[in-house]
KETIPA-49971 format. One record per residue: residue in one letter; x, y, z negated of N, C-alpha, C in turn. Coordinates in steps of 0.001 Angstrom, whole numbers, plus 500000, padded with zeros to 6 digits. Atoms other than C-alpha are relative to their C-alpha. Layout:
aXYZXYZXYZ/...
This chain:
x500415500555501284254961729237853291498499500187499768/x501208499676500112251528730924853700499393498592500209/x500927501210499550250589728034855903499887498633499296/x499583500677501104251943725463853707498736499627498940/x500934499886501164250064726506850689498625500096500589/x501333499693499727246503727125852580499790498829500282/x500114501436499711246613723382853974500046499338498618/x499408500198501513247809722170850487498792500323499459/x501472500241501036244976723264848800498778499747501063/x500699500618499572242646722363851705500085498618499772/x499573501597500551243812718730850684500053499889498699/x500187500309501887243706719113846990498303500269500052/x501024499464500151240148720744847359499273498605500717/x500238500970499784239256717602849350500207498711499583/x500174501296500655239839715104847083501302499747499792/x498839500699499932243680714645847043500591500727498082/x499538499357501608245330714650843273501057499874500062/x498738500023500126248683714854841890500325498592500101/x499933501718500167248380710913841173500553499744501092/x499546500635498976249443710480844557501521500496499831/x498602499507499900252694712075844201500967499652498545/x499206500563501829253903710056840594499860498439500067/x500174501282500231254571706674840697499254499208499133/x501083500457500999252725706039837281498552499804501212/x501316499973499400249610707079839693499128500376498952/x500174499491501403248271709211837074499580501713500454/x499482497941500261247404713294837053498672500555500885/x501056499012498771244576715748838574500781500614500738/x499548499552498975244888717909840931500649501425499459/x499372498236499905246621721323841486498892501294500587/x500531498705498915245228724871842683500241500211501349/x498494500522498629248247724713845020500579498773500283/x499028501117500067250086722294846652501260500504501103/x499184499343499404253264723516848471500976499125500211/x498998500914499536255759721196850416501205501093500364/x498677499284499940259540722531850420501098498897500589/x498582500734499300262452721011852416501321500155499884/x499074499831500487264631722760850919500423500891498773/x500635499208500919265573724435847863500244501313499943/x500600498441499885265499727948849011499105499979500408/x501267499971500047262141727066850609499226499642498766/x500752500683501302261199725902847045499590500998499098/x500015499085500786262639728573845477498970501223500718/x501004499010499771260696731084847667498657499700499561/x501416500685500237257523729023847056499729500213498160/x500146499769501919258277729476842870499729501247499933/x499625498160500743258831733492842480499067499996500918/x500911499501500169255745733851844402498763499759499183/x501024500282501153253331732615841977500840499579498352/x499753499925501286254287732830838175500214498639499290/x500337501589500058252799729391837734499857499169500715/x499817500803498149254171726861839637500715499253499006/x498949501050500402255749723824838768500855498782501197/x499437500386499152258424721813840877499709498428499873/x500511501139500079257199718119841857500681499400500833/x499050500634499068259903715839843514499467498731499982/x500514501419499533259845711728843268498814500133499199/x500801500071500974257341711968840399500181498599498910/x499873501447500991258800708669838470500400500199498761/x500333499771501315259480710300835189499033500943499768/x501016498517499739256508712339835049498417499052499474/x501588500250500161253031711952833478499114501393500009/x500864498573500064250709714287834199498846499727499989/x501077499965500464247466715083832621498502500162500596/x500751500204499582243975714432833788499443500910500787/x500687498756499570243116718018834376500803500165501074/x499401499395498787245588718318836831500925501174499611/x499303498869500856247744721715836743499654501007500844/x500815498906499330246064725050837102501522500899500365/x499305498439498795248592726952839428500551499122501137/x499563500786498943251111725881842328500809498404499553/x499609501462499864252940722338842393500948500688501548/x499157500173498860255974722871844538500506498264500308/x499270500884499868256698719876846033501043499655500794/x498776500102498884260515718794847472499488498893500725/x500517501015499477260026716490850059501347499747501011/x498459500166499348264069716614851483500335500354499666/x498596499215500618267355717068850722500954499622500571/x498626500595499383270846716957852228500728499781499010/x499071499246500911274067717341850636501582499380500860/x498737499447499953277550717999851332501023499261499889/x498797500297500265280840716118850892501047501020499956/x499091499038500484283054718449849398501780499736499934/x498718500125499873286193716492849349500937500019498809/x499142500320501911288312715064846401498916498922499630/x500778500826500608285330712607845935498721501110499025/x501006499199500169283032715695845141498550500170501329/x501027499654499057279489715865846783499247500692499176/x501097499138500390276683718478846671499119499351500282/x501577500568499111273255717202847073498997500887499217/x501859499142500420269681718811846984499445499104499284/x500379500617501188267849718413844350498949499488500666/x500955500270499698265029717166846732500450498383500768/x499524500987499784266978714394847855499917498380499598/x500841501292501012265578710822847082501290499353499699/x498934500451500647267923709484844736500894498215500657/x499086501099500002268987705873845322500520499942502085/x499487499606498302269427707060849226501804500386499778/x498737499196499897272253709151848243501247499034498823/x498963501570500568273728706075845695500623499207501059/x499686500783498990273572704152848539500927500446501130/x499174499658498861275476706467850633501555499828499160/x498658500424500362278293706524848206500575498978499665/x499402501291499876278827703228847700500819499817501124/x499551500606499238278986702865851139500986501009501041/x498693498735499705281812705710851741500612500182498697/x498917500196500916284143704579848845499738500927498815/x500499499843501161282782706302846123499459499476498645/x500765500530501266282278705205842706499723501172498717/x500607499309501106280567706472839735499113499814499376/x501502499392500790277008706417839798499589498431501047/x499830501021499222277167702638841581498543498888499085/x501252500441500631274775701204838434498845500587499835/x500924499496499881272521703676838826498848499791501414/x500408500176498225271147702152842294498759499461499474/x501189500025500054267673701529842380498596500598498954/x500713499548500678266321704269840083498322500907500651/x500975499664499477263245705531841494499910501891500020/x499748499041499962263015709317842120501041501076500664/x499191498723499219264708712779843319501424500253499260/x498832499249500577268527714048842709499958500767498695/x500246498328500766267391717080841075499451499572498430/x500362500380501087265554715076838071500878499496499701/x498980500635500971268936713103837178500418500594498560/x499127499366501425270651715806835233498709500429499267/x501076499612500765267061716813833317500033498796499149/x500203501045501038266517713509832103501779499438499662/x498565500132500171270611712831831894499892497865499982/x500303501303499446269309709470833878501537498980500223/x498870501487500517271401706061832736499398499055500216/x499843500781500283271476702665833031500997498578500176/x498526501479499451273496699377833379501084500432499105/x498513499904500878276172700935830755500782501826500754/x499112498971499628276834704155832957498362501160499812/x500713499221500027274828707757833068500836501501500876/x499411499232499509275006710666835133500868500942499351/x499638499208500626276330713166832483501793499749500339/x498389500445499968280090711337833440500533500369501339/x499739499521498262279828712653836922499766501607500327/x499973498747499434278197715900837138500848500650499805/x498879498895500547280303718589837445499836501193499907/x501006498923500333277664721435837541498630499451500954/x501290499684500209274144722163838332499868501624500373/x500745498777499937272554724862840082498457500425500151/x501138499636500830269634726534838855499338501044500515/x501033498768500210266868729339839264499852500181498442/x499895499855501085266933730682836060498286501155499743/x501034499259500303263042731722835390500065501283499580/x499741498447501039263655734273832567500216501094500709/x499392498901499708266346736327834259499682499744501587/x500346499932498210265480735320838336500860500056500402/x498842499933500034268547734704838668500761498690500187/x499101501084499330270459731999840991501269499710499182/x499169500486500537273052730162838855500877498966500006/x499980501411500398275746727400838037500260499556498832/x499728500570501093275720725755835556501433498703499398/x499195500895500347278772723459834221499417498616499163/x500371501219500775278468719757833016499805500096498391/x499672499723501473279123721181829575498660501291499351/x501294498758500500276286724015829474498652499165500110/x501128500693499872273617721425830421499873499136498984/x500698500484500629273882719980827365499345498451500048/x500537501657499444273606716121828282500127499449498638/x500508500723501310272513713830824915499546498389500488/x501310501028499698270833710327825385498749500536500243/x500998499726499368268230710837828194499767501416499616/x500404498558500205268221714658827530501210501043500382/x499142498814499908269523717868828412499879500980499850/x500724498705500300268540721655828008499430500145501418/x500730499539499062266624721321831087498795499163499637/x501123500772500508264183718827829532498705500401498748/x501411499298500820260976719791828032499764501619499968/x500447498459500001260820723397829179500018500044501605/x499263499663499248260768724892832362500526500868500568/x499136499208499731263111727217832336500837499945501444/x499417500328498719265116726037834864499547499384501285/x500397501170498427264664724575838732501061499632500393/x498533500094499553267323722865839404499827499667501365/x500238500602498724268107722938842944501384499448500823/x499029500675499371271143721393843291501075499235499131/x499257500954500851273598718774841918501306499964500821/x499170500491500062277394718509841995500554498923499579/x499434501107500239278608715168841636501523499650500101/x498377500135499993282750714469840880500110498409500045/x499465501759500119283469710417841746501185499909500481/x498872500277499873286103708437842077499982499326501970/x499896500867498619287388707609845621500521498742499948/x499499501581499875287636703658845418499017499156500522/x501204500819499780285481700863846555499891499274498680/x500764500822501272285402699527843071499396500661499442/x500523498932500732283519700561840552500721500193498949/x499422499058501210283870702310837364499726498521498799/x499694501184501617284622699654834052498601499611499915/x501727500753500960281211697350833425499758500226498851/x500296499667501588280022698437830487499022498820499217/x500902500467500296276774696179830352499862498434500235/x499497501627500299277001692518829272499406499370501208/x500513500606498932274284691569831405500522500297501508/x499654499673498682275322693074834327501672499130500314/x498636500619499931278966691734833986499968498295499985/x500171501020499743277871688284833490499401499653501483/x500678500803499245275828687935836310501362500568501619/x499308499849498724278756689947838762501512498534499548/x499124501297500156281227686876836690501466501048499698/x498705498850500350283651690065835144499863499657498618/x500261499730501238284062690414831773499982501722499756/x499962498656500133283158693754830290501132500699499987/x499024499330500173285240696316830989500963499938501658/x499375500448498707286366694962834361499319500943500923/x500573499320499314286040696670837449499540498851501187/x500385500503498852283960695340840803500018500097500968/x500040498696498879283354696229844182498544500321499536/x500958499202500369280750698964844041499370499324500765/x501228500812498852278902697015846748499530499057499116/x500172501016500865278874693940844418499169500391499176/x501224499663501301277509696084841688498620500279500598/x501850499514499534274802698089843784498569498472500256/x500862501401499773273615694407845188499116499291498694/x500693500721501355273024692844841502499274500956499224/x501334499197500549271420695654839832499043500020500876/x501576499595499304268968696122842322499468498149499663/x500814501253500260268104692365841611499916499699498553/x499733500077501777268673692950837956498413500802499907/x500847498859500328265857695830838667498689499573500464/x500515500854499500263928693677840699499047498963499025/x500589501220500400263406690746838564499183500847498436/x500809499184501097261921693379835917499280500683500373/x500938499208499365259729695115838287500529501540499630/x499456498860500483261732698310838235500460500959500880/x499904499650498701262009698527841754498538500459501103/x501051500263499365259358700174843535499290499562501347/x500751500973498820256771698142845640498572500388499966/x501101499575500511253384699842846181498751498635500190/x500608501363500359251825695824846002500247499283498984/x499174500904501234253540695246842623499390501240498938/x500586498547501323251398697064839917501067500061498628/x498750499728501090254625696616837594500505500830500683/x498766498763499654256220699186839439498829501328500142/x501018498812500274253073701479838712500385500520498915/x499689499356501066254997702979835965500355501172500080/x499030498773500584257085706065834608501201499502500036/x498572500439500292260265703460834217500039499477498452/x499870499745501746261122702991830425499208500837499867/x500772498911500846258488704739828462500236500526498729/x499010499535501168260242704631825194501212499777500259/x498585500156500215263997705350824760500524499359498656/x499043500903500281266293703389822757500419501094498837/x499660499255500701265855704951819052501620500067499310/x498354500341500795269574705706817514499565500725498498/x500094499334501056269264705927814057501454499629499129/x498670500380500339272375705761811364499964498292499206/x499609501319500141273899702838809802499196499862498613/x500650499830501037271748703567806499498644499248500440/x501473500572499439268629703399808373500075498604500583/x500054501566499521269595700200810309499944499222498634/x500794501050501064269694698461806839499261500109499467/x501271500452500652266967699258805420499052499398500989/x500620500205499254265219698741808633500052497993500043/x500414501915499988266286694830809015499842499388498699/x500448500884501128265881694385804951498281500116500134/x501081499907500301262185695384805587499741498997501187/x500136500990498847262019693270809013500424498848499743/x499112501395499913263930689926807499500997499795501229/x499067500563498786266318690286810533500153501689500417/x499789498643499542268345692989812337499505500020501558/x500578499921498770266671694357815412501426499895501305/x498627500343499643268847693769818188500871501675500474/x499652498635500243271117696899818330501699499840501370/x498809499464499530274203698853820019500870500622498907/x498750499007500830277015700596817910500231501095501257/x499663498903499059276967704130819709501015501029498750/x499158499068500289278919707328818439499138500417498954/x500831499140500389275597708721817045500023499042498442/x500195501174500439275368705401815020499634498768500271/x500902501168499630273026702630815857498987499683500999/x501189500263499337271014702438818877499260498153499624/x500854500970500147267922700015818744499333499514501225/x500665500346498968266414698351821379498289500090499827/x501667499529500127262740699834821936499456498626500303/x500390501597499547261986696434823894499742499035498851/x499959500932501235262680694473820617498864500395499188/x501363498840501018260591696964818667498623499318500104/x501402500321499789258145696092820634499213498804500051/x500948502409500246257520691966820994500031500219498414/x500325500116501385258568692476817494498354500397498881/x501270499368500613255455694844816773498399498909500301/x501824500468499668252849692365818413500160499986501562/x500085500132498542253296693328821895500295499498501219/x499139500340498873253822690797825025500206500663501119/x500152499666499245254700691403828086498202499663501037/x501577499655499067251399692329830136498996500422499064/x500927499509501240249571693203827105499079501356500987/x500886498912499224246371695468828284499300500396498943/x500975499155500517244446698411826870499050500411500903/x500117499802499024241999698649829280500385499896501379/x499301499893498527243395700075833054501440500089499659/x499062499855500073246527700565831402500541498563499278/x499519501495500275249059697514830423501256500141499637/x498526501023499813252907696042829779500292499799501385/x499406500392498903254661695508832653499842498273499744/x499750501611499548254224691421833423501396499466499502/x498667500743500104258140691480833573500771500612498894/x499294499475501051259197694281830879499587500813499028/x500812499466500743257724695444827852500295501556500057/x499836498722499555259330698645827992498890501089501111/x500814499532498873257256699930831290498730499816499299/x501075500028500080253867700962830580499603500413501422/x500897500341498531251869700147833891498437500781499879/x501689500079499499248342701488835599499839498807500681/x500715501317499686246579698196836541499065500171500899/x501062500393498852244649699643839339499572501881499684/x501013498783500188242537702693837704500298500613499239/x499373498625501204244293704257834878499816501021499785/x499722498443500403244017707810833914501098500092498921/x498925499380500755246732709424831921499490500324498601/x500451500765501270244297709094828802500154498709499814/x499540501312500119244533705668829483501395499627499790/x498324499953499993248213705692829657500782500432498718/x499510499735500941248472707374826472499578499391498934/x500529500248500999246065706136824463500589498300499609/x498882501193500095248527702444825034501138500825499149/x498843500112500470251292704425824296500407500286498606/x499376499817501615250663705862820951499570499191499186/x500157501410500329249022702354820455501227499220499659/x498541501080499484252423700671820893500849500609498853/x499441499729501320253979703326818655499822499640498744/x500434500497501245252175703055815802499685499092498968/x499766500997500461252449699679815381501589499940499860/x498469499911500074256141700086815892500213500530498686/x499908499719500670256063702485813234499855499354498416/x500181500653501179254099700303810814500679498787499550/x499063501037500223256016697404811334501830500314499920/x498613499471500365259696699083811070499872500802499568/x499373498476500575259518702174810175500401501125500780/x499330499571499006260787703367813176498886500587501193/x500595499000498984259101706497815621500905499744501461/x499683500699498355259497705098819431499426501533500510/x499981498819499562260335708547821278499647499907501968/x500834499786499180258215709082824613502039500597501305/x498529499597499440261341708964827725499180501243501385/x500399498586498767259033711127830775499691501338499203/x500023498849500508258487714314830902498208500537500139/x501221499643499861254642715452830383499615501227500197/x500765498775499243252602717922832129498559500521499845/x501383500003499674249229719005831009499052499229498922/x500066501373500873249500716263828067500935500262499068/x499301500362501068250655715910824336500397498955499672/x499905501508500694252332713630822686499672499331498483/
């Protein structure tokens, strides 16, 4: 690990920044930089320096201009396990839509709409990563952890992590490293019930129907595709974070006053919580098209959601759009558009 880390910062000290390791393309540099293959090499690489932070795909992740004064572990592999019953282990260093792709294609369903998310295993359960109508929180079945505080190897259950819309108690602190993910699916080649209109129209189901999981993985990725959501390092729409705002839920109170002050209701979900809103709407609604530019920073071309670097960005640039975007949101509804990465180095 010595050698590791002494190369590592010979390459940060020469010009190399975090930006390279975050899809946004965004972030200074580190003190350290430390490559791990696995996560007991990760974990050894954490408990020797105090300050250290763990750096996998980097696609929900903004990090701040200054860079981050200590180590930067970064995963850079992961296996994992078939456990049997339709249970797999995987490392949290493991690039995510690899290991989608494997269960699809070994009768597994579950996590079949989640195919072409950009990023590592190990960040799913942090951000409690969804889309297409499904989310991991319906699969894990624990989570194991380094537990900072106590130093202390753990697992955690689906139920202690605390999963919410896009959140979990591993989000916004870091307490935890997670270095490993249990996953519980179903052994079938279909998938799990369509939840998501669009997606069900274009596989020709009606909601609620099941598919083959192959069928599904194929059309989301062209669902993800035709929104630049897929990354392509010649497609500056896929220079993002992913979604930058989440999908405010407020109650059924707030939704009416919200569309008597808007002349119209924004377009919405009926969840448990109450009312999700579509941030997207929020936003053409507020003024903003797609590609809209502040400078190096922009709109995605294909989805307002995604805030893009256009080439040269800094992570001032990146913000100074995003609480642009809010604050018109705000003035024109009423409504606080909540920030979906996780920031490093940077307020919101």
């Amino acid at each position: 690990m010595t050698d590791a880390g002494t190369n590592a910062r010979d390459a940060v000290s020469s010009g190399r920044t975090l930006a390279e390791f975050t899809t946004l393309r965004v972030g200074g540099p580190a003190d350290e930089l430390v490559e791990a293959k696995s996560p007991s090499e990760a974990l050894e690489a954490l408990r020797e320096r105090e300050n250290s932070l763990v750096l996998a795909g980097g696609s929900n992740l903004v990090i701040g201009d200054g860079g981050f004064a200590g180590r930067v572990v970064r995963l850079v592999d992961g296996a994992f396990e078939p456990l049997g019953g339709g249970r797999v282990r995987v490392d949290a260093g493991r690039e995510w839509d690899s290991f989608v792709r494997w269960t699809v294609d070994n009768g597994l369903s579950g996590i079949e709409a989640l195919s072409g998310i950009p990023g590592s295993a190990g960040a799913t359960p942090i951000q409690n990563v969804g889309a297409y109508g499904q989310e991991v929180a319906e699969t894990i079945e624990s989570v194991r952890v380094w537990d900072r505080e106590t130093d202390e190897v753990r697992t955690m259950s689906g139920a202690e992590c605390g999963f919410s819309y896009r959140h979990s108690v591993f989000k916004h602190n870091q307490r935890h490293f997670v270095m490993d993910v249990t996953f519980r699916l179903e052994e079938t080649p279909l998938s799990q019930p369509v939840r998501y209109a669009e997606l069900a129209k274009r596989l020709g189901v009606s909601v609620g129907d099941r598919a083959e999981s192959a069928d599904v993985r194929r059309t989301v990725l062209e669902l993800r595709r035709g929104k630049g959501m897929v990354l392509d390092p010649d497609d500056r729409d896929t220079w993002s974070a992913g979604s930058f705002f989440t999908n405010p839920v407020v109650s059924e109170r707030t939704f009416a006053r919200i569309a008597e002050t808007l002349g119209e209701e924004p377009v919405n979900w009926a969840v448990r919580e109450g009312v999700k809103l579509s941030a997207a709407w929020l936003i053409g609604r507020a003024g903003f098209p797609k590609g809209f530019r502040l400078g190096e920073a922009g709109l995605s071309t294909k989805h307002v959601l995604a805030l893009t670097n256009r080439g040269d960005a800094t992570a001032a640039d990146v913000l100074a759009l995003a609480r642009h975007i809010s604050d018109m949101v705000f003035l024109e509804a009423g409504v606080k558009l909540r920030p979906e990465p996780v920031f490093v180095g940077v307020r919101w």
